[in-house]
C-alpha positions as CSV (number, residue, x, y, z in Angstrom):
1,X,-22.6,-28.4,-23.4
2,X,-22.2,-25.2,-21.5
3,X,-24.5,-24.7,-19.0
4,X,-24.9,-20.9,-16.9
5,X,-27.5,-20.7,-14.0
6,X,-28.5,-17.5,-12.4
7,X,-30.9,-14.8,-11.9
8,X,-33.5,-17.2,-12.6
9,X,-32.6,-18.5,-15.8
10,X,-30.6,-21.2,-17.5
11,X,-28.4,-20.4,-20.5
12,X,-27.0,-23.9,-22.8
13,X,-25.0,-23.9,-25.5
14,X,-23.5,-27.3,-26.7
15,X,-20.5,-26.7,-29.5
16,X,-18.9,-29.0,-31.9
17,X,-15.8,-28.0,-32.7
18,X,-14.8,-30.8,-34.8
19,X,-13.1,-31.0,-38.0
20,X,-13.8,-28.1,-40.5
21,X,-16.3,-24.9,-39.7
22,X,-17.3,-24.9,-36.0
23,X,-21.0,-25.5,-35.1
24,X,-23.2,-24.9,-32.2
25,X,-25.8,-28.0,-32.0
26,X,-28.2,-26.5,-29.4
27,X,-28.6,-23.2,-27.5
28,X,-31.3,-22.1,-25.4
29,X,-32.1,-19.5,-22.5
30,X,-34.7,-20.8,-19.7
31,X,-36.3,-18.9,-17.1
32,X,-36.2,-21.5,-14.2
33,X,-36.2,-21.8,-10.6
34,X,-33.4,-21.2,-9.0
35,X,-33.3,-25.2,-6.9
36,X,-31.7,-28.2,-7.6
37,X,-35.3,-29.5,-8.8
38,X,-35.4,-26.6,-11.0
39,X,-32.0,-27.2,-12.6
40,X,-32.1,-30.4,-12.8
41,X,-36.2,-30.3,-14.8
42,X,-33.9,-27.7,-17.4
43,X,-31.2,-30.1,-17.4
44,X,-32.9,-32.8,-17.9
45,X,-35.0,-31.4,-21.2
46,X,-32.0,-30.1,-22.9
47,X,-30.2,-33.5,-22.7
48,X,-27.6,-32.6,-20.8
49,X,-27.0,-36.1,-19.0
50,X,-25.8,-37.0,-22.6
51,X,-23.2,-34.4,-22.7
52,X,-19.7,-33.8,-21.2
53,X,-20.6,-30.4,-19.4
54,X,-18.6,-26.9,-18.5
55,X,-19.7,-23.9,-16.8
56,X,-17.7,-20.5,-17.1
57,X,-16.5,-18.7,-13.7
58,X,-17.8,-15.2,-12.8
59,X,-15.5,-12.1,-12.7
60,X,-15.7,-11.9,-9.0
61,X,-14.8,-16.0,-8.6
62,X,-11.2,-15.8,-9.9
63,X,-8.5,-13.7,-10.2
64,X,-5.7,-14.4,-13.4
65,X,-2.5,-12.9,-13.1
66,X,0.8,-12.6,-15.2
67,X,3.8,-14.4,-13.7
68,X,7.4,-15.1,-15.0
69,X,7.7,-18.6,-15.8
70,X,9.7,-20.2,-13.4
71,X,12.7,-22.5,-14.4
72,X,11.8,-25.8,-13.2
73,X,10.7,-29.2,-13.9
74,X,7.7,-29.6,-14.9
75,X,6.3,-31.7,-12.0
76,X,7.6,-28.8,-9.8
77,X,6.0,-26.0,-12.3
78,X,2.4,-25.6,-9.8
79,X,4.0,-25.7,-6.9
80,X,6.6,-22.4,-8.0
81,X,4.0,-21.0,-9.4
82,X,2.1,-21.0,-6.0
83,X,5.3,-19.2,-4.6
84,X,4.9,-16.4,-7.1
85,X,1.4,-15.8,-7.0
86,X,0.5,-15.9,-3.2
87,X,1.1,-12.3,-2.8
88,X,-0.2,-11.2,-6.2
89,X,-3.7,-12.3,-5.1
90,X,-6.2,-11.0,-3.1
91,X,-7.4,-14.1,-1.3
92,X,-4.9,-16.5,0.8
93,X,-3.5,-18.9,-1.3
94,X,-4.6,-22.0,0.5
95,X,-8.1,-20.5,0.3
96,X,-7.7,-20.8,-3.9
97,X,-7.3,-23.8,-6.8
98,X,-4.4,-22.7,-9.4
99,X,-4.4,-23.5,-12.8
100,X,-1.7,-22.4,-15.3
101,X,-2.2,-20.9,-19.2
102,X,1.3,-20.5,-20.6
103,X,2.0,-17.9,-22.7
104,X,4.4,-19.8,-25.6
105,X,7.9,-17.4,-26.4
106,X,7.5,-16.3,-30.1
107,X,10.2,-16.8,-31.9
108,X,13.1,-13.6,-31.6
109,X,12.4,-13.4,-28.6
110,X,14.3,-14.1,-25.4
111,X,13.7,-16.8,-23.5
112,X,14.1,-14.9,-20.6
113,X,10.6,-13.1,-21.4
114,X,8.9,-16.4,-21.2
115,X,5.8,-15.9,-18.9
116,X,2.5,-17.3,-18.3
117,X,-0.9,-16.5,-16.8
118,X,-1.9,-18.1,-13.4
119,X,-5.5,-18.5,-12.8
120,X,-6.5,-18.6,-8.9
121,X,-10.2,-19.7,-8.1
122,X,-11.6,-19.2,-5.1
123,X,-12.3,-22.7,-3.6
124,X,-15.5,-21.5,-2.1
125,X,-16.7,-20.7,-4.9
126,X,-15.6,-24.0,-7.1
127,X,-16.9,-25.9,-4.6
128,X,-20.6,-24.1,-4.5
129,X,-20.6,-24.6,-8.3
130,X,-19.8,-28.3,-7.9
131,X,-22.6,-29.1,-5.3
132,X,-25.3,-27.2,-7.6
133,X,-24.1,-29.4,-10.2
134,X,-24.2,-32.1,-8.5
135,X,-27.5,-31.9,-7.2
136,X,-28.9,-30.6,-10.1
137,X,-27.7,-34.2,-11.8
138,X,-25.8,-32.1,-14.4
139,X,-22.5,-34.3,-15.4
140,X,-19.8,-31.0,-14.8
141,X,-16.3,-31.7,-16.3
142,X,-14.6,-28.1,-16.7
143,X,-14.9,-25.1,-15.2
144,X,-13.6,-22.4,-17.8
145,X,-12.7,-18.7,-17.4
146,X,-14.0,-16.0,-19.8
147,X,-10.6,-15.0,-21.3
148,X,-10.1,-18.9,-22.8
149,X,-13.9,-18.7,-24.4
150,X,-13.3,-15.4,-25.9
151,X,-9.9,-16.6,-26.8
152,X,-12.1,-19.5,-28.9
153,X,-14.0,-17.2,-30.3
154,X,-11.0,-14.7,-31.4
155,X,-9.0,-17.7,-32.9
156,X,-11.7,-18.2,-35.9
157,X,-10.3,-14.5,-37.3
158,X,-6.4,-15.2,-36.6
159,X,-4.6,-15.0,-39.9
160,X,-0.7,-16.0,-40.3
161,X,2.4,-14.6,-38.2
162,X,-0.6,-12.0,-37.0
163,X,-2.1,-11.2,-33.8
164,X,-5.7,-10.8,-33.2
165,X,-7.5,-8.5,-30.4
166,X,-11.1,-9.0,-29.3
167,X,-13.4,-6.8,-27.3
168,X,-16.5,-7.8,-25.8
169,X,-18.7,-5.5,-23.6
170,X,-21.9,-7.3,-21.2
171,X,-23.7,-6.0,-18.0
172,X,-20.8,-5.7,-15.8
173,X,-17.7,-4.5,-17.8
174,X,-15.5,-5.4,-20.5
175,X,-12.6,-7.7,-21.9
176,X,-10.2,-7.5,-24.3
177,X,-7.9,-10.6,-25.1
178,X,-5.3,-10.7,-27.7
179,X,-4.7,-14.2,-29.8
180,X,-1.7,-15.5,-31.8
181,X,-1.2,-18.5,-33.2
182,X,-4.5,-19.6,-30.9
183,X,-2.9,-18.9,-27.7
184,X,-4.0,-16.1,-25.3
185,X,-1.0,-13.6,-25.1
186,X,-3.6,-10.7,-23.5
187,X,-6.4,-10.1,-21.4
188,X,-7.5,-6.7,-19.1
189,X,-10.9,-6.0,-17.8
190,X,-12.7,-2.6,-18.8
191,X,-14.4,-1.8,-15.4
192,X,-17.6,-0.4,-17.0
193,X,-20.6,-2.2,-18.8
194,X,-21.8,-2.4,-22.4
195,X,-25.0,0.1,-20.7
196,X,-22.4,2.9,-20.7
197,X,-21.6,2.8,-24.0
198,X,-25.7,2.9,-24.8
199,X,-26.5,5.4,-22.5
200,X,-29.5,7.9,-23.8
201,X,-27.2,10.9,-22.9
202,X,-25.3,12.1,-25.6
203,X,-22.6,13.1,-23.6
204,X,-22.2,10.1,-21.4
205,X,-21.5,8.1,-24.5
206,X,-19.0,10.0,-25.8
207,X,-17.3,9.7,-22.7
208,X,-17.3,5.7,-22.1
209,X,-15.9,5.4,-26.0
210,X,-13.7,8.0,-25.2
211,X,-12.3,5.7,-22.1
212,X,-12.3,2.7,-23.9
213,X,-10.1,4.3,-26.8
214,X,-7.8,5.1,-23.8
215,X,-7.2,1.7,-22.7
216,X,-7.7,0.4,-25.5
217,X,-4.4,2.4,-26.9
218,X,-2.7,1.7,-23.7
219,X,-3.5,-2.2,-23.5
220,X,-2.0,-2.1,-27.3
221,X,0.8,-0.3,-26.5
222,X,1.8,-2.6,-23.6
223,X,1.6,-5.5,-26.0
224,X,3.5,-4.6,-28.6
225,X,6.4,-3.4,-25.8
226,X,5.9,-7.1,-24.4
227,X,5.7,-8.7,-28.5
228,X,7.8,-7.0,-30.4
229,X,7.6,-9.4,-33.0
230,X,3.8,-9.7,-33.0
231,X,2.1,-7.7,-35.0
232,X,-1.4,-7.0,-34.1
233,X,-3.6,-7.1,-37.4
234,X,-7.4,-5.7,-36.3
235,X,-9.3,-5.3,-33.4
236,X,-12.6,-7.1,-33.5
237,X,-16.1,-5.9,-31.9
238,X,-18.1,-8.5,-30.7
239,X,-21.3,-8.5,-31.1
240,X,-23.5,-6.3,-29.3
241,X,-27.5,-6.2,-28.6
242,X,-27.9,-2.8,-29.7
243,X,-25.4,-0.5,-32.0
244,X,-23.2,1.3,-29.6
245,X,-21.3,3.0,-32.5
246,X,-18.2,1.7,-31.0
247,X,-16.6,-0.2,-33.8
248,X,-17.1,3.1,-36.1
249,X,-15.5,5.6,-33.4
250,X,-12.4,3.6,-32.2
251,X,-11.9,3.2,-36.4
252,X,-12.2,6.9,-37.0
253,X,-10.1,8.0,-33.9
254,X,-7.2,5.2,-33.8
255,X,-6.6,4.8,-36.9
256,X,-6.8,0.9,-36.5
257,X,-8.1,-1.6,-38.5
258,X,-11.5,-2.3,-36.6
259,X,-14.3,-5.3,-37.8
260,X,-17.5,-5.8,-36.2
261,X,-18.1,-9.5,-36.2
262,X,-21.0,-11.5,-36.9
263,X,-20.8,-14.8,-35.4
264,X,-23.1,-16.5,-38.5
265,X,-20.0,-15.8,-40.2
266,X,-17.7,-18.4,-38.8
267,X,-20.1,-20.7,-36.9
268,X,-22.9,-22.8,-38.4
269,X,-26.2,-22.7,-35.8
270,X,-28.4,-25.5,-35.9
271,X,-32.2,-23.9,-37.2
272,X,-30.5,-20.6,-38.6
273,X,-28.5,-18.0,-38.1
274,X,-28.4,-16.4,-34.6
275,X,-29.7,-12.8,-33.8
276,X,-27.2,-10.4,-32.4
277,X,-28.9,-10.4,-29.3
278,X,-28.3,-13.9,-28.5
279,X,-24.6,-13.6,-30.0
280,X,-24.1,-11.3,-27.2
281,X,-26.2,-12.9,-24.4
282,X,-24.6,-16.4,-25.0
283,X,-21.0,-15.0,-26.6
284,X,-18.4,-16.5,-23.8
285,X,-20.8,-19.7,-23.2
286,X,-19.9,-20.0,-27.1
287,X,-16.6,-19.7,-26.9
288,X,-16.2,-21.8,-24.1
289,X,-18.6,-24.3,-26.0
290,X,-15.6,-24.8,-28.8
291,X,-13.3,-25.4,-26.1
292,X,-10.5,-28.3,-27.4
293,X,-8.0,-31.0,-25.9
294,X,-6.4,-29.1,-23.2
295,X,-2.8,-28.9,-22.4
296,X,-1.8,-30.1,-19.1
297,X,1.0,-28.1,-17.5
């Protein structure tokens, strides 16, 4: 079960991503207050105590960065990794808890382009989000990152020997990841939010679609200098609360295959299919809801 707290509300989401289609059991969005008696009265009606539980990191908690994959043991591979990220981040690098991605070399490609993504949270912030757990009675056993949810998510449209990108806008900004073979190869942050791209001024929406097909291009670009021998196949449109238009436009002016998704389409929701609203509200506390084994590193 997923479980987000905030702004007075309490977001759950509890995934089965078992054998065959992928379900969601449960989802539900609470106003509460924000106290550990509050929590814990939401917690407690949803079940969660019954439930192994994860809760996703905000932008502004972690920073994840690309490094070359150094070549050493394995029992030595954190450690390195430490050396090559402490000046890549902006906190100190005692003041952060690393966790490594890898980023698998496809095959034709050198092994010398093998990198992987390091993930540095800030331990002030873990550690606040352990102690509201904890006193909220809610049984927290992972702390996930947006890009591995939306990676979840992205990996339901992956077809063979193809790459799959996936762009999600919410109230702060955007992210687009890039998926092959269920691994996350991509991720970059748009820094403006969905209400940009839904503004009432003509003009001003033109220009956010005309930005993201700018980065968009240039994210693209980057990858298929990086992957050679990865073809991406389509970009997919997450679902949105309202019709920005997006999908349409970056169709029309790119030139590449773009799909609006509908998450009803992949994932089986207890009592019905899911409004788009909700798709959006919950999507990364979805994702991260069909979260797997992991692999340790």
């Amino acid at each position: 079960m997923v479980i987000g707290a905030g702004n007075g509300e309490l977001t759950a989401v509890l995934g089965d991503a078992g054998a065959g289609r992928p379900a969601v059991r449960q989802y539900a969005v609470r106003a509460v207050e924000e106290t550990a008696s509050g929590l814990h009265h939401a917690a407690r009606d949803l079940g969660a105590g019954r439930y192994q539980c994860a809760t996703l990191l905000a932008p502004d908690e972690y920073q994840i960065v690309v490094v070359d994959a150094p070549n050493v043991p394995r029992d030595e591979l954190k450690t390195a990794i430490r050396w090559r990220v402490k000046d890549l981040i902006d906190a100190h690098i005692d003041d952060v808890t690393l966790d490594i991605l890898d980023i698998p070399v496809p095959k034709d490609t050198p092994a010398r382009n093998h990198t992987m993504y390091a993930v540095a949270g800030r331990n002030d912030a873990i550690q606040a989000i352990i102690k509201r757990f904890e006193d909220a009675d809610i049984p927290l056993t992972v702390i996930d990152i947006p890009e591995t949810a939306q990676r979840n998510v992205a990996a339901l449209y992956e077809e063979p020997e193809r790459a799959v990108a996936l762009l999600h806008f919410d109230e702060h900004e955007g992210l687009l990841t890039i998926n092959y073979a269920g691994e996350l190869y991509f991720a970059r942050r748009f820094d403006f939010p969905y209400a940009q791209l839904n503004a009432d001024d003509e003009m001003a929406r033109d220009d956010a679609r005309g930005r993201v097909l700018l980065e968009l291009q240039r994210s693209l670009d980057h990858f298929e200098r990086q992957f050679r021998s990865i073809p991406v196949s389509k970009l997919l449109i997450a679902p949105e609360p309202f019709s920005t238009e997006l999908a349409d436009y970056l169709a029309a002016e790119s030139g590449f295959p773009v799909q609006r998704i509908d998450l009803n389409d992949v994932i089986d929701f207890d009592g019905g299919s899911l409004d788009p609203r909700l798709q959006w509200r919950l999507f990364h506390s979805i994702g991260a809801s069909l979260r797997q084994e992991v692999k340790a590193l």
